[in-house]
C-alpha positions in Angstrom: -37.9 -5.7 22.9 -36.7 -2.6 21.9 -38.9 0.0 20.3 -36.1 1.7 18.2 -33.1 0.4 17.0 -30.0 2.2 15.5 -30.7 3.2 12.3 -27.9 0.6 10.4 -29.5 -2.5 12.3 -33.1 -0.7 10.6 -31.2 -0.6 7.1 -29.8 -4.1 7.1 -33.2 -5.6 8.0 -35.0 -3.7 5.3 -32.2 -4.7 2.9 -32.7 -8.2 4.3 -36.3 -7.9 3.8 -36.6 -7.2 0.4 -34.1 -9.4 -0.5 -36.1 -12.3 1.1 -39.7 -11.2 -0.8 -37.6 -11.0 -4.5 -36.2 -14.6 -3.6 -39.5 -15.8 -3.0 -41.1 -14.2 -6.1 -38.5 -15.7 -8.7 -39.7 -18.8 -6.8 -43.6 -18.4 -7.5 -42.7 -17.1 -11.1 -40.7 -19.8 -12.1 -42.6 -22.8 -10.1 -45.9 -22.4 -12.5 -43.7 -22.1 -15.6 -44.2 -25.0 -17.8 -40.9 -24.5 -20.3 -37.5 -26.5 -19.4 -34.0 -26.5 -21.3 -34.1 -29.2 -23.7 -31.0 -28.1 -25.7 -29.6 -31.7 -26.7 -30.1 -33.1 -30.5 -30.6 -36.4 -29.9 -34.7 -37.2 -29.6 -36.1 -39.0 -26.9 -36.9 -42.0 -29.0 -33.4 -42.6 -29.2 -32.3 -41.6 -25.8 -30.9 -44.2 -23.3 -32.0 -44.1 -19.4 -29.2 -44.0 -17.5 -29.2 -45.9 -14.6 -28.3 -44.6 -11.3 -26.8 -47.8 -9.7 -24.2 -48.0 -12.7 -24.3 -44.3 -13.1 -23.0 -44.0 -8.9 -21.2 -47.2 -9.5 -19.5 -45.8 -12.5 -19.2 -49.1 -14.3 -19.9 -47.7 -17.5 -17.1 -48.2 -19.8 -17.1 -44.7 -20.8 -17.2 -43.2 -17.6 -14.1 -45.6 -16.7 -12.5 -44.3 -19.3 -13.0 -40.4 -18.5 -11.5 -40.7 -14.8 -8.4 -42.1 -17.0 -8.3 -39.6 -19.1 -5.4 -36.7 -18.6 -5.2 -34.6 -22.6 -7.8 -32.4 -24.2 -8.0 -34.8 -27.3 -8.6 -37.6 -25.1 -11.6 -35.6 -23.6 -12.6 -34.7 -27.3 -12.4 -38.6 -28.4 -14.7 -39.6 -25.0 -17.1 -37.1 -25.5 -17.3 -38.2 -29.3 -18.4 -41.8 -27.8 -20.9 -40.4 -25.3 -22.5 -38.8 -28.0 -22.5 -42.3 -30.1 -24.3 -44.1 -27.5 -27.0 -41.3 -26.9 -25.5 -40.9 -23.6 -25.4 -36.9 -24.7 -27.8 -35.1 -22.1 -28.3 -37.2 -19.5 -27.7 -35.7 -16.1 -25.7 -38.5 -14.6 -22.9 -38.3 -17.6 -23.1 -34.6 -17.8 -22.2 -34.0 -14.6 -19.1 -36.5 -15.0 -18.4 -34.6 -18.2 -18.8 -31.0 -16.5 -17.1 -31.7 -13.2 -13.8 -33.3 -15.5 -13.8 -30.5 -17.5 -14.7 -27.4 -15.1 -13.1 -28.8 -11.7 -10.7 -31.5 -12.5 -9.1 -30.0 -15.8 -9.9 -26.4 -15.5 -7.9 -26.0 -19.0 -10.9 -27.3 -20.4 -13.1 -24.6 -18.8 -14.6 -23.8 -22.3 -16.1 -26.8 -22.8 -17.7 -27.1 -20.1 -19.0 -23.8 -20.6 -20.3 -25.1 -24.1 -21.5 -28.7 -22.6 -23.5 -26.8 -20.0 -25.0 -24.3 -22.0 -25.9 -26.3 -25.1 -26.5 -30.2 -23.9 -27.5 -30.4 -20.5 -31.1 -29.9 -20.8 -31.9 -30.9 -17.1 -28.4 -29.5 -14.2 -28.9 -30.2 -10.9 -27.7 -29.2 -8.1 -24.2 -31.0 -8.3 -23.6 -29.3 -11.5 -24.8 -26.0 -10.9 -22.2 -26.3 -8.3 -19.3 -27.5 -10.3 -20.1 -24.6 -13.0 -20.5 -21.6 -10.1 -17.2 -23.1 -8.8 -15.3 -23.5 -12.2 -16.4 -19.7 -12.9 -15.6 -18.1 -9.5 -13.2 -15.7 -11.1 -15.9 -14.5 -13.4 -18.0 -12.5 -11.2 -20.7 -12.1 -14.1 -21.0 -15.4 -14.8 -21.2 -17.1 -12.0 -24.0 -14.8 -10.7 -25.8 -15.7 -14.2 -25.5 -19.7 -13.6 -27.0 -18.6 -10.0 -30.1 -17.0 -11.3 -30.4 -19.7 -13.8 -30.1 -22.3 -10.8 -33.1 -20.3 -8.4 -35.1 -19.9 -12.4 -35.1 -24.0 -12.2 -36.7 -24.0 -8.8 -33.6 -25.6 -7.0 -32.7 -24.9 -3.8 -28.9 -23.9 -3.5 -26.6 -25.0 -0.8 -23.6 -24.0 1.3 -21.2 -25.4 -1.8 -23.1 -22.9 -3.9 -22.4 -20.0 -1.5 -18.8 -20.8 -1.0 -18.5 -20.8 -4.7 -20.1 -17.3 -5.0 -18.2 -15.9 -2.0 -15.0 -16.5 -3.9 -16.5 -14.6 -7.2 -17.8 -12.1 -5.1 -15.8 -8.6 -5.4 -18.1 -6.1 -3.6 -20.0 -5.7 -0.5 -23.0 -5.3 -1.5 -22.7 -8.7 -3.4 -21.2 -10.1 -0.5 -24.5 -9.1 1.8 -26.3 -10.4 -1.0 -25.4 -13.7 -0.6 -25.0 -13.7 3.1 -29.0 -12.9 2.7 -29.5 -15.7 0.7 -28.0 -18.3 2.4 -30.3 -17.0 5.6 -33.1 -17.2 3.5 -32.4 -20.5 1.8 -31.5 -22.4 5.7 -27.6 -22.3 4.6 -26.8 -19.5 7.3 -26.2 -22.3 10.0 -23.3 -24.1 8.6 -20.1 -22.7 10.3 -17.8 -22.9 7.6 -20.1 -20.9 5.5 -20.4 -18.5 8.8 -16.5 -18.2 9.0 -16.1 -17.2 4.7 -18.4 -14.3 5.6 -16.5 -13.1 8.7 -13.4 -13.7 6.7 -14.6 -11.6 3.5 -16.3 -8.8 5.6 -13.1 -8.4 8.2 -11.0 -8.1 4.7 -13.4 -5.3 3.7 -12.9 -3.6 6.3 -16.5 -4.3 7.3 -15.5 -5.3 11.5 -19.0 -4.5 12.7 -21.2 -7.1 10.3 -18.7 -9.8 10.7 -19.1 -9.5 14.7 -22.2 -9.4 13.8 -21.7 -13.0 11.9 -20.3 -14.4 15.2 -22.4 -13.4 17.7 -25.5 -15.1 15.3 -23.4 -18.5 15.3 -25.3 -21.0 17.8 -21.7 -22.4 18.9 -18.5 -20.5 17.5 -15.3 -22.1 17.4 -11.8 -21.8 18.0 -11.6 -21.2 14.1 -14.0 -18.7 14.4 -12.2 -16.6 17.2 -9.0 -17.3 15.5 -10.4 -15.3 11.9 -11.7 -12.5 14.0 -8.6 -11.9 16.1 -6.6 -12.3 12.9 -8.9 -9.5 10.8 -9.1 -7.0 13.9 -5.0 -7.5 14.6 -4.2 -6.9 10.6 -6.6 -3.5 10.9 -4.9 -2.7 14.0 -7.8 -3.0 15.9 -5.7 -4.0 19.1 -7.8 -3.6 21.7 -10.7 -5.8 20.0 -8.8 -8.6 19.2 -7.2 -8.6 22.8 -11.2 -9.1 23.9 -12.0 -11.7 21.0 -9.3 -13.9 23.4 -10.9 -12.8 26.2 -13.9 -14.0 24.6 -12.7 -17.1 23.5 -11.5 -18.4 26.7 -14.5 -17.4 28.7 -15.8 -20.0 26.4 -13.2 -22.8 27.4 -11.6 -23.0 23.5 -8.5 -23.4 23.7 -6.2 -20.9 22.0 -4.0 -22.7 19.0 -1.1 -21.6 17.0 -3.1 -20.1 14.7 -4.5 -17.7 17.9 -1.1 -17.1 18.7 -0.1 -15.6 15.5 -3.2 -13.7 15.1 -1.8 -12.1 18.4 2.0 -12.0 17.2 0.6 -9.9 14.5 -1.4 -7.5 16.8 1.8 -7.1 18.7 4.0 -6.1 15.5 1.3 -3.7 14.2 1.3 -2.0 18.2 5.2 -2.5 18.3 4.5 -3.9 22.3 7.3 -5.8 23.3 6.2 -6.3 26.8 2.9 -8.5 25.3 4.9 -10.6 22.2 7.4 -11.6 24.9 4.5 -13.1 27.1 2.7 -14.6 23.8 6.6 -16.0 22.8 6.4 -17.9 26.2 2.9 -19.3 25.8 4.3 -20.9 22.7 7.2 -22.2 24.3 5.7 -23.5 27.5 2.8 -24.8 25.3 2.7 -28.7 24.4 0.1 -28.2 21.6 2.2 -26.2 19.7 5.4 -27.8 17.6 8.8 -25.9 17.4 9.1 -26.8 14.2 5.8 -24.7 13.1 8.1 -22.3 10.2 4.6 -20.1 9.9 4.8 -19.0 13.5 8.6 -18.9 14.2 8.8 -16.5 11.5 5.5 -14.5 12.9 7.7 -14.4 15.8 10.6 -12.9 14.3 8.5 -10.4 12.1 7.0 -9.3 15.5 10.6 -9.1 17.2 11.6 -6.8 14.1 8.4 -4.5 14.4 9.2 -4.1 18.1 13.0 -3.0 17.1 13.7 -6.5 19.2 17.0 -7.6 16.9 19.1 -9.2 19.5 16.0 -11.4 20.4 14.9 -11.8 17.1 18.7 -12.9 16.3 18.9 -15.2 19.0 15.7 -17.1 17.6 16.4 -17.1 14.1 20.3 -18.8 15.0 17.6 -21.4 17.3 15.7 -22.4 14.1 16.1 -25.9 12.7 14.5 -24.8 9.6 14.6 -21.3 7.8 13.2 -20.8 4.7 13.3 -17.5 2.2 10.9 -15.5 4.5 12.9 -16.0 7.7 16.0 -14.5 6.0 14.6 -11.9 4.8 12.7 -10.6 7.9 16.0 -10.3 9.4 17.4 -8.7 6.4 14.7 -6.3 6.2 14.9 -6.1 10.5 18.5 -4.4 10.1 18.0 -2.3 7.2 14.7 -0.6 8.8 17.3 0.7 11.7 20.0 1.2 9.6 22.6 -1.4 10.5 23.8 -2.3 6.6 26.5 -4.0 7.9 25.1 -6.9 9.5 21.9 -7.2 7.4 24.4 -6.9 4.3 26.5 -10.2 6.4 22.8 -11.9 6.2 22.0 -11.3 2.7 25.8 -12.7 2.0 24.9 -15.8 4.0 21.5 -16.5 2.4 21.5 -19.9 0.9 19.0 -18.4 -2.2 18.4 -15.0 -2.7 14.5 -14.1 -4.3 13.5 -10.5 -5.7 12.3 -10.2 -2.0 16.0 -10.0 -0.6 17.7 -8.0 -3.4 14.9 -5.3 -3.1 15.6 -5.2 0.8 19.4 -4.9 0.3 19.0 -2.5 -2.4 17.1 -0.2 -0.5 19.1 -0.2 2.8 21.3 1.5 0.6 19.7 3.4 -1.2 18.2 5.3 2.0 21.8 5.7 2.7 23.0 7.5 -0.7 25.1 5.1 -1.6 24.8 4.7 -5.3 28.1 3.1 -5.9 27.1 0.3 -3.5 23.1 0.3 -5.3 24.8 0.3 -8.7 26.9 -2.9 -7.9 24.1 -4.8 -6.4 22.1 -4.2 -9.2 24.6 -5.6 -11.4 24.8 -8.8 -9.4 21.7 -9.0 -9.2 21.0 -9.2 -13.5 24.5 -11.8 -12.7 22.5 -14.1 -11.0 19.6 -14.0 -13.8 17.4 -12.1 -11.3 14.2 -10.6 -13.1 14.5 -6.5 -11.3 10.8 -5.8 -11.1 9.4 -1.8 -10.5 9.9 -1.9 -6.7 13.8 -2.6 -7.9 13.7 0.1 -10.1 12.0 2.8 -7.7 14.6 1.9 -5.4 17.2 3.1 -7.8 15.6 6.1 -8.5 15.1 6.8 -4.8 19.2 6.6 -4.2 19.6 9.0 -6.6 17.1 11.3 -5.9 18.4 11.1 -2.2 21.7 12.7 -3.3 20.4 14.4 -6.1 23.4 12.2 -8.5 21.8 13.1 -11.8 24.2 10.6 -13.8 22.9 7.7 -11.7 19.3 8.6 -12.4 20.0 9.2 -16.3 22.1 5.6 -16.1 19.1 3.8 -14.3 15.9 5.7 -16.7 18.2 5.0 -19.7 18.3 1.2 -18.3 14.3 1.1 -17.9 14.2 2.3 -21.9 16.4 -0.3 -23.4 14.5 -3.1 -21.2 11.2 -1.9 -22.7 9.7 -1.5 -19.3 6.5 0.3 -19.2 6.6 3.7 -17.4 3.3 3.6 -15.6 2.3 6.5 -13.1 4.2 4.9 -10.5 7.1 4.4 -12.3 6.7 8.0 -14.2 6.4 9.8 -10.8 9.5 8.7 -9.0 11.7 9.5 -12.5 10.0 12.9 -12.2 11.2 13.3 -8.5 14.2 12.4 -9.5 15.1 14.5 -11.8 13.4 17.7 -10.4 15.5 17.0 -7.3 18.7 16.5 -9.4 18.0 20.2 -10.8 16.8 19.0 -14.2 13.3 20.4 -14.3 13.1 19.9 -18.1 14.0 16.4 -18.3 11.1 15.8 -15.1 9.2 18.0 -18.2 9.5 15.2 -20.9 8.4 12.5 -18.5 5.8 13.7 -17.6 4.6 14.5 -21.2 5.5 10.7 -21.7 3.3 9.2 -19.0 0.5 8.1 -21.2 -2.2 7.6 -18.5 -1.3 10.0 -15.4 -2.8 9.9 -12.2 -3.2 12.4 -9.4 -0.3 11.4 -8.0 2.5 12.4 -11.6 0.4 15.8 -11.5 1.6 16.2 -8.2 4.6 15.0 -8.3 5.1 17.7 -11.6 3.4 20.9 -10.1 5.8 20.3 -6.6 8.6 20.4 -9.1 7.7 23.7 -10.7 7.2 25.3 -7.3 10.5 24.4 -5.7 12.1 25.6 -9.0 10.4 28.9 -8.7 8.0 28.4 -11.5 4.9 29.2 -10.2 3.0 30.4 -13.2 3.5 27.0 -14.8 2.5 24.9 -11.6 -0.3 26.9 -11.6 -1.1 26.0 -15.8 -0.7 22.5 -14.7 -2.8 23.0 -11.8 -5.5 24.2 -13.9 -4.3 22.2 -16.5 -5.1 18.7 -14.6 -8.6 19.1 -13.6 -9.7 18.2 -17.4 -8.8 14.4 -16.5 -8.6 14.1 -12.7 -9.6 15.9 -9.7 -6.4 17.7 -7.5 -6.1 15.9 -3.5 -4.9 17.2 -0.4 -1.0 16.8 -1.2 -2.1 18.5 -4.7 -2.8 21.6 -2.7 -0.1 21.5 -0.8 2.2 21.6 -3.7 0.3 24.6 -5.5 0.1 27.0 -2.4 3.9 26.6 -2.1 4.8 27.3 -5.5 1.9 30.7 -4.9 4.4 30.9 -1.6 7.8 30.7 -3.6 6.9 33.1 -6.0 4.6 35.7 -4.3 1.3 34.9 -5.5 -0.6 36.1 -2.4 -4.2 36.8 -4.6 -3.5 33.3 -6.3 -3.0 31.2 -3.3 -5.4 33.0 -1.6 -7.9 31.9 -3.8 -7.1 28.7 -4.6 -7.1 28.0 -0.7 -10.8 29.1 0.5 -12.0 27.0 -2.9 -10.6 24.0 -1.5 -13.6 23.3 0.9 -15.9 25.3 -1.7 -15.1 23.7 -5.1 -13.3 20.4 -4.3 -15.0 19.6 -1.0 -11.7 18.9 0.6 -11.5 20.4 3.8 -7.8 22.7 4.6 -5.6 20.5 7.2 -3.0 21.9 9.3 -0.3 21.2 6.1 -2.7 23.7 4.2 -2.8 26.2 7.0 1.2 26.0 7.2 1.4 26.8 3.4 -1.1 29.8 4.0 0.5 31.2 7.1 4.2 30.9 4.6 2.5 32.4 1.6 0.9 35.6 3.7 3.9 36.1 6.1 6.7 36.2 2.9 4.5 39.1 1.8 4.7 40.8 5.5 1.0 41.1 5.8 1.3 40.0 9.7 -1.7 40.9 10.5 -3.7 38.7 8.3 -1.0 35.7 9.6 -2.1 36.7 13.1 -5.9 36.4 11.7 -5.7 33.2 10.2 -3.5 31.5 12.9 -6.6 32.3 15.4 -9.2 31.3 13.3 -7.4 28.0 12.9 -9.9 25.0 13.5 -6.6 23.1 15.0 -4.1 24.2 17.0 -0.7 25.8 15.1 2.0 23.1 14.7 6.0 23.6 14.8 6.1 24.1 11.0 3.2 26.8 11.5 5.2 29.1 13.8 8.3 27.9 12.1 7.0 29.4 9.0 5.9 32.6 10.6 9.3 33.2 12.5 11.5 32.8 9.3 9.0 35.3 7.5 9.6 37.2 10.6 13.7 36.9 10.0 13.5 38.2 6.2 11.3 40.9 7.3 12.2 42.4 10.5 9.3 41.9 12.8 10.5 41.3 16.3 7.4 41.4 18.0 5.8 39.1 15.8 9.0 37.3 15.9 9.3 37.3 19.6 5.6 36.0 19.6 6.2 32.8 17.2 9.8 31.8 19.3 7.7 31.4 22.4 5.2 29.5 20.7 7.8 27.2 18.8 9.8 26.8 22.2 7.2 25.3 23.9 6.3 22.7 21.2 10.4 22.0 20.5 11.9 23.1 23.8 14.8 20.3 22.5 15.4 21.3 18.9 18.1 23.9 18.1 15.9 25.5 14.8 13.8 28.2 17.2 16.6 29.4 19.5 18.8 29.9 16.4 16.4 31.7 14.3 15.2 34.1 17.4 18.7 34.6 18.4 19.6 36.1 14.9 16.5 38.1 14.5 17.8 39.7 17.7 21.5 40.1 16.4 20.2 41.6 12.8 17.9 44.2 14.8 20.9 45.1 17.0 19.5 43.5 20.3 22.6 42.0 21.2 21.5 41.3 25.2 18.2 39.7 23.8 19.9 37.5 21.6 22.8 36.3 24.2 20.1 35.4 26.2 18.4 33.1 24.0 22.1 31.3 23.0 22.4 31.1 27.3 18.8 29.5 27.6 19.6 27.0 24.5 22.8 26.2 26.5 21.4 25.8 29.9 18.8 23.2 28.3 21.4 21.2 26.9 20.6 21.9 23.3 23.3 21.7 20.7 23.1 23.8 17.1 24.2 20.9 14.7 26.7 22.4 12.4 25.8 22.6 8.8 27.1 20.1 6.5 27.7 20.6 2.7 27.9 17.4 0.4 28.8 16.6 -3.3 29.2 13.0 -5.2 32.0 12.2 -6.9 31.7 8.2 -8.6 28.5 7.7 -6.9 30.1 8.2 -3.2 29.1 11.4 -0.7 31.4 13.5 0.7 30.1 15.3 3.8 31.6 18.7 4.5 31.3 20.7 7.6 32.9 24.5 8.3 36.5 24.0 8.8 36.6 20.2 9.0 40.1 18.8 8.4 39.0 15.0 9.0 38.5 13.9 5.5 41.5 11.4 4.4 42.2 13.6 1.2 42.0 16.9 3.7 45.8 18.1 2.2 44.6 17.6 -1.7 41.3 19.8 -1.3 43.7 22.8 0.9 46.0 22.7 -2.0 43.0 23.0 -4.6 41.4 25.8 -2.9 44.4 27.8 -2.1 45.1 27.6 -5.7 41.1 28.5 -6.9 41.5 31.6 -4.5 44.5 32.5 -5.9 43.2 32.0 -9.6 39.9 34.5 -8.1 42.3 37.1 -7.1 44.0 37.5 -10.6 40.8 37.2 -11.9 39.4 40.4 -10.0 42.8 42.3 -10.1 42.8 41.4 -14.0 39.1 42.6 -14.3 40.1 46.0 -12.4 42.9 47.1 -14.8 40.4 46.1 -17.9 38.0 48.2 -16.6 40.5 51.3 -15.8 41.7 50.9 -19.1 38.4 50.7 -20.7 37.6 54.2 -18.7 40.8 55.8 -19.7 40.2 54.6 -23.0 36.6 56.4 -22.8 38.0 60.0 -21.7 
């Protein structure tokens, strides 16, 4: 035995300690206590005995007439006649009254409440049950009917901790219970066992429902099937691999419920190599039925993670029956790599579309720009009497924010207003996006001033406006500004050492960045360093970039040197510069942005031989400078622009437009000349 033990196994059987002696003390307490409910009006002299062989039998007329019974007034008129016949009270009837009214008819929930509460003078165990039950969504009741339950000196059983696992909402209410049912001999039934690996794998809690399994006497497949399901869904890969492992050690035979534990754990890891192996298990398998929908369309979720489409394809054309979620995984399949065509050619051949498919379809193109396309969907969409819900509406916002078409965002906010929807912080934060990145900084303004309850996240959203619009002084207001209502995150700092960055705050930003670990308690990631490194190298204070970029806890990303070599660019430092291009070649030997940038720091410092050198290297490794690419919207579609480019279909229109603007800016100057000669002649 060991001597010491980690200190969480010491904490848990302290907690389970303590828990135990409470328990038994209520029990003492309450055992020597000589009061009971007795809450009925009717007097004992008038009371009726029921008997049990009717009362199990149920001959009674009454009771016949109560498992007929299907309306409130019915109920009401029943009730009326157990209350004639001094029935009122009596265990037996009350817990045919209770369990009709709590569990059979839950629309009569408040009755029960009232019958239990005000004429049952003596529950037992059955109807403590069917109340705990009826109640599970009310945490604070259903922990009150427990304590009244342990108060009367019954014991509970595994019904009434399977009753108070649903109404449980915490951990610590959750261990609570998990005590109790160890203390009260309930621990032992597997069912029971199983809800508290289930509960504790969904909170995240991995170790104490392991711990759950390895107490159970003789776990089964069910058992290994929930654990492999909770570790796969946390993307605890590895585990679940070993739970199998486990489980066939054992000699339980993995199910269909095993294999889409694992068809999961394949779709979080995006491994091929391991779905394809558990897709022929399932095939070769005898146990398992082809027509199991749940796991042919875990199988072509996992084929989609794993950027499998042919395969997933080819299985979804082999089904004999689809339903809504299988079209839609293939929907969403080809939108996540960008293939609109084909995933627009399944959502045309869907038999009925749900919210689920429009939202997919919608924002395939919406992550293309296309807001003509989004516009027209969305308008088919209210055709078909299909209720747009926010993710709908964020999609919309998204499109336009994408291309920075102002009209569309206006048209879809203007939308949202006449619909009466509520702009919540969600909502409130994308419209702000939206419009900041459409260049209207005062309409982001008045929706933010409109957001009645704003989280972290619109404060954000707000102050990374104001800094890419160069209005640092008011991102640093709002900065301030928030912390009355609700503490600044990471991305919060990020946004408020750019705007320092933009607008040459060096003191500010300073400042604000060694109080983030001071003040706040949130410690400076590599993101934070980045914006530091920006903010001190726009100022050309070098040596302090060179200082912090060694002091770094982490080592310097691509945006870091990045940062420092276009800070190098606007102020001339070649040796720094020269520094920061080696670093950033090593880390993006394949990406054009380092060579380029180096190359004209060369050029602009007249080191021509230095900078051809770099343009041969950057050839000699096969890498490419994209060319830049200008767009604008006209009706909701993008035209893409590149230097010189004579492939767009209207190429002989736009000449003709700009020879004429250039000629238009050429009277215009010559015009302005001879004003202003006249003007001086004028002056002499």
């Amino acid at each position: 035995m060991q001597l010491l033990c980690p200190l969480e196994k010491s904490l848990k059987q302290i907690f389970f300690t303590l828990t135990a002696l409470r328990i038994i003390y209520i029990y003492i307490m309450h055992c020597f206590r000589s009061g009971f409910r007795f809450l009925s009006s009717a007097s004992a002299s008038q009371r009726v005995d029921w008997d049990p062989t009717v009362s199990l039998a149920l001959k009674h007329a009454t009771l016949i007439l109560l498992e007929k019974c299907h309306t409130r007034d019915h109920f009401k008129q029943i009730l009326a006649q157990i209350m004639r016949t001094n029935l009122i009270g009596q265990t037996f009837p009350m817990s045919r009254l209770i369990s009709f009214s709590a569990i059979t008819h839950p629309e009569n929930l408040d009755m029960a409440v009232h019958l239990f509460q005000h004429h049952t003078p003596h529950p037992n165990l059955y109807i403590y049950n069917s109340m705990i039950s009826a109640l599970s969504l009310s945490l604070n009741q259903s922990f009150a009917i427990y304590n009244s339950l342990l108060r009367s000196c019954i014991y509970p059983d595994r019904n009434t901790f399977l009753s108070l696992l649903q109404a449980s909402k915490f951990l610590s209410e959750v261990m609570q219970i998990h005590c109790h049912a160890i203390i009260t001999g309930s621990f032992s039934y597997s069912y029971l066992q199983n809800s508290l690996m289930k509960i504790y794998l969904e909170k995240g809690k991995m170790g104490l429902a392991h711990q759950v399994l390895q107490q159970m006497s003789a776990p089964d497949a069910v058992s290994f099937n929930i654990m492999i399901l909770g570790y796969a869904k946390k993307g605890h890969n590895i585990e679940a691999l070993k739970f199998l492992q486990e489980m066939v050690g054992l000699d339980l035979k993995p199910d269909e419920f095993t294999m889409l534990g694992l068809l999961i754990l394949c779709g979080h890891s995006e491994d091929a190599r391991l779905g394809k192996s558990i897709h022929a298990w399932i095939v070769h398998s005898c146990s398992v039925k082809s027509s199991n929908l749940i796991l042919n369309n875990a199988l072509l979720d996992m084929y989609v993670k794993c950027k499998e489409l042919m395969i997933a394809q080819s299985i979804f054309n082999a089904l004999l029956r689809k339903d809504t979620i299988s079209w839609n995984t293939m929907i969403a399949g080809y939108v996540k790599i960008g293939d609109l065509e084909i995933a627009h050619s399944f959502f045309q051949d869907m038999p009925c579309r749900d919210l689920v498919s429009w939202n997919s379809i919608i924002a395939g193109y919406a992550q293309k720009g296309d807001c003509l396309m989004v516009r027209r969907l969305f308008a088919n969409m209210a055709a078909e009497n299909i209720q747009p819900d926010f993710v709908t509406i964020i999609n919309l916002v998204s499109a336009a924010a994408e291309i920075g078409a102002l009209h569309h965002g206006r048209w879809i906010h203007g939308w949202v207003v006449r619909m009466q929807m509520k702009i919540d912080a969600f909502l409130g934060s994308a419209l702000i996006d939206m419009y900041w990145k459409c260049g209207s900084i005062e309409r982001a303004c008045i929706v933010f001033r409109e957001i009645a309850e704003k989280d972290v996240t619109v404060w954000t959203t707000m102050i990374t406006g104001f800094a890419f619009h160069g209005y640092g002084s008011k991102a640093l207001e709002l900065f301030y500004e928030m912390q009355e209502y609700v503490m600044p995150n990471q991305v919060t700092f990020i946004a408020v050492l750019t705007a320092c960055s933009h607008c040459g705050f060096v003191l500010q930003g300073l400042r604000i960045f060694y109080s983030m670990k001071e003040k706040y308690g949130i410690e400076p990631g590599v993101e934070h360093y980045g914006c530091l490194v920006d903010l001190l190298g726009r100022s050309g204070r070098f040596a302090q970039v060179k200082n912090v970029i060694e002091m770094m806890p982490m080592k310097p990303s691509q945006s870091i040197w990045g940062a420092v070599l276009s800070a190098c660019r606007a102020q001339g430092n070649v040796e720094m510069a020269e520094i920061a291009g080696k670093e950033l070649l090593k880390l993006e030997p394949q990406k054009e942005g380092g060579y380029v940038l180096l190359s004209n720091i060369y050029a602009t410092s007249g080191r021509w031989n230095h900078s051809d050198k770099i343009r041969e290297i950057m050839e000699s490794r096969g890498v490419k400078k994209i060319a830049g690419c200008s767009s604008v919207v006209v009706d909701g579609i993008i035209h893409d622009f590149v230097a010189a480019d004579k492939r767009h279909p209207r190429w002989v229109e736009i000449q003709s437009i700009l020879l004429c603007l250039k000629s238009e800016m050429k009277f215009g100057t010559d015009f302005s000349s001879e004003l202003l000669q006249h003007h001086a002649h004028s002056c002499y």
